[in-house]
N, C-alpha and C positions, 0 to 999 in steps of 0.2 A: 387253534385247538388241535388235541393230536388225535391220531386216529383211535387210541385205548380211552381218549375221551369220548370219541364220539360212539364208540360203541357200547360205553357205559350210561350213553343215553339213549338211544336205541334199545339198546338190552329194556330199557323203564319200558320206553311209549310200546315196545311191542310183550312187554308181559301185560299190561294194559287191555291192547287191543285183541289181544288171542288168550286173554284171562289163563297166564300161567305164571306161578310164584315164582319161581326156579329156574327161568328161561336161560341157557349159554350159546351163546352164540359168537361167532368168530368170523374173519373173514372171507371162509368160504362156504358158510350158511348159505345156504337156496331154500326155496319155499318148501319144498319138499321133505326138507329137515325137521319142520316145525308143525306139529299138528294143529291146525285151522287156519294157516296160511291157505287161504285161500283170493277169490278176487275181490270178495268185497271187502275181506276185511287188507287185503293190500289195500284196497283207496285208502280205507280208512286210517292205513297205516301212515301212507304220505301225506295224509292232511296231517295228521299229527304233530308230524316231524318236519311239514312246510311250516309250520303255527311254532312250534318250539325252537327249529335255529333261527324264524323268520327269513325263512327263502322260498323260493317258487322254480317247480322242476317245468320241464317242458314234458308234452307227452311222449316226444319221442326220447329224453334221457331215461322216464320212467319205462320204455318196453323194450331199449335194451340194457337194462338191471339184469344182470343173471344170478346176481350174491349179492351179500351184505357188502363185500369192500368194495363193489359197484356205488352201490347205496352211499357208502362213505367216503369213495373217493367225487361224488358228486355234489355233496355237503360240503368237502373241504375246498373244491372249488367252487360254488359259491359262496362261500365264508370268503374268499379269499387267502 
């Protein structure tokens, strides 16, 4: 899967989770970018995206996420 895949899926579960139609985001998105990034709806963001590529993060790959391409280069490795 490539990375402009997996952002096109992400970009989904997080207009979702932070109810915005229009969301853009890229690889150097941080929470700060995005209005209602915040922590709960981060969990709720990585349940989402545990549940949709079927993978499972550790806690510690989730706190040090700094951006989205964190976020996806952690997807792509566990995808394989």
């Amino acid at each position: 899967m490539s990375n402009a895949e997996i952002i096109a899926d992400l970009t989904k579960i997080m207009e979702k989770i932070f109810d915005v139609s229009d969301l853009k985001i890229s690889m150097d998105t941080v929470a700060t970018d995005v209005e209602d990034w915040d922590s709960l709806n981060h969990i709720q963001m990585v349940v989402a995206v545990e549940k949709h590529f079927k993978i499972k993060f550790s806690s510690t790959e989730i706190q040090n996420w700094k951006n989205v391409g964190e976020i996806v280069a952690s997807i792509q490795n566990k995808l394989g």
